[in-house]
N, C-alpha and C positions, 0 to 999 in steps of 0.2 A: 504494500500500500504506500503509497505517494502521500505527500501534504502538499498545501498550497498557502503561500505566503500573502495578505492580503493589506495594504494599509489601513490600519481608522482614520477614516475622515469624516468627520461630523455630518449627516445628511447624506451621504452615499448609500447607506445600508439600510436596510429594517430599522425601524422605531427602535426598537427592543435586541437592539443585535448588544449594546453592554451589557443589558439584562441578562443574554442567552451566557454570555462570557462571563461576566460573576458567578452562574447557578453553576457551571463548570468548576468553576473553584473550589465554590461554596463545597457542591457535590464531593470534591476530590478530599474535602477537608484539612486543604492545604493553605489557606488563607493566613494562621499565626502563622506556617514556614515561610511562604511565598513572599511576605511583607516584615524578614525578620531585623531587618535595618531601623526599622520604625522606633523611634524613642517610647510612642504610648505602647503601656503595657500590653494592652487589648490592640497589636498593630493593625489602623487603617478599619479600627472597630469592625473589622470584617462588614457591613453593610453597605449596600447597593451606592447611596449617597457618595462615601465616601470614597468609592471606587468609581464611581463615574468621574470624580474632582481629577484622580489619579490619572485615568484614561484621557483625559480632556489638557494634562496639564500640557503647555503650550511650547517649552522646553521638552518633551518626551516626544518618540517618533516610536510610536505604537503598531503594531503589526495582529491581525489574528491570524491565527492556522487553523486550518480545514483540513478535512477528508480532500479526498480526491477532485468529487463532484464537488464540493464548498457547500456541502447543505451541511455538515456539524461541526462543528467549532472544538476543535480537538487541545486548542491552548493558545499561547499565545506571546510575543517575543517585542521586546523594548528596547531603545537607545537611552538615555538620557543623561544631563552631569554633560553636555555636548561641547566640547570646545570645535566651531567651524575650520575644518580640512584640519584637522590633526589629532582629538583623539574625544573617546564617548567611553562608556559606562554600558555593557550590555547585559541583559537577564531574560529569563525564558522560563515559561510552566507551559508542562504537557499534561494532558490527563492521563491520573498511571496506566492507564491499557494503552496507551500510544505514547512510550517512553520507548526507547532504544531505536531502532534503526531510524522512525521518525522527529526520535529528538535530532539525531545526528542532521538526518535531511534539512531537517527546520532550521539549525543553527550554522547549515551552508549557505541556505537560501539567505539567512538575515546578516550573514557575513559578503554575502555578494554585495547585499545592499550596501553596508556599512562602508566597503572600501570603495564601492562604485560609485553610486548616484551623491551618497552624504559624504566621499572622498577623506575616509578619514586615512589616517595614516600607522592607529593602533586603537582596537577596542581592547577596554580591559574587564575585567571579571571580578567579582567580590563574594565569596560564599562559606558558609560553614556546614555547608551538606557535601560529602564524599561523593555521590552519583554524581551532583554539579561537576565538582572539581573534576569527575571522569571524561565525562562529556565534553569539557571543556579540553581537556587532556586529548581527547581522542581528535578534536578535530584543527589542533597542530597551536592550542594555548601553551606559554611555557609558568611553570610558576614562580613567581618572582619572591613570596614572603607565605609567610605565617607568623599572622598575629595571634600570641597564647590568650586565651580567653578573652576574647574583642568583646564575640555578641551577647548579649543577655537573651539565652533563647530558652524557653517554656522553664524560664524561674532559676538555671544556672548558665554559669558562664560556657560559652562554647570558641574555640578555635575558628578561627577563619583562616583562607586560601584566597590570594590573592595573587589575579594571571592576568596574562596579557597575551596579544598575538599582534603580530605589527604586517601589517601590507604586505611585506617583501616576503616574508616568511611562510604567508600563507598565500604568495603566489607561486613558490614555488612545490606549493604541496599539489598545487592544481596541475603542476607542467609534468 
């Protein structure tokens, strides 16, 4: 199975197409992981509202992923933290039945975009989830640090992974 990389743009889509991409989340019950950078305890309160602010914010270049045909919204893939032509901030949720080979797909397509159209020059990566860091690993991230107990996540401290992948590096993964 394929994905398809899709931008948000305000009025292009369904009414309800953040709605459909929240209950995604909601459903996966990934919401405290997904938003664990968030200072409030209750990150991003998991509600509708404050994920539309998220999705909408004017700084982030927001992507959703589909199935093949784009009738289900399988997750979904971000820039943001943008410095123009040189470097961004990138993050990605899949729903767990369509994690591995289409995360990998998803986060080629969102790296095409990244060094192509938004011309950066290095996306970097921020996480304290091991799969992340895999994923990241797998598709030619190098890692640069680990911070010992950065994040405050579900009430203890946790380790973060911090990587980066720069233009040249992962043009030659492509050749």
């Amino acid at each position: 199975m394929t994905v398809k990389l899709w931008p948000y743009i305000r009025g292009v889509y369904s009414k309800d197409v953040l709605y459909r991409l929240w209950r995604v989340v909601e459903e996966s019950g990934a919401g405290p992981s997904l938003f664990w950078g968030q200072h409030d305890p209750e990150p991003m309160r998991h509600d509708l509202p404050s994920f539309v602010r998220f999705a909408e914010d004017p700084g982030r270049h927001l992507f959703l992923l589909t199935n093949d045909d784009g009738k289900e919204i399988v997750g979904c893939l971000w820039f943001d933290d943008i410095i123009p032509n040189y470097r961004c901030f990138g993050s990605i949720f899949m729903r767990p039945s369509h994690r591995g080979d289409e995360s990998l797909e998803a986060m080629r397509l969102g790296l095409a975009y990244a060094f192509g159209p938004l011309h950066m020059q290095q996306v970097w990566g921020i996480t304290p989830w091991n799969a992340a860091k895999q994923l990241c690993l797998a598709v030619g991230f190098a890692e640069v640090a680990v911070l010992p107990g950065f994040a405050w996540v579900h009430g203890r401290p946790q380790d973060v992974t911090v990587l980066r992948l720069i233009k040249e590096t992962y043009g030659e993964r492509l050749s």
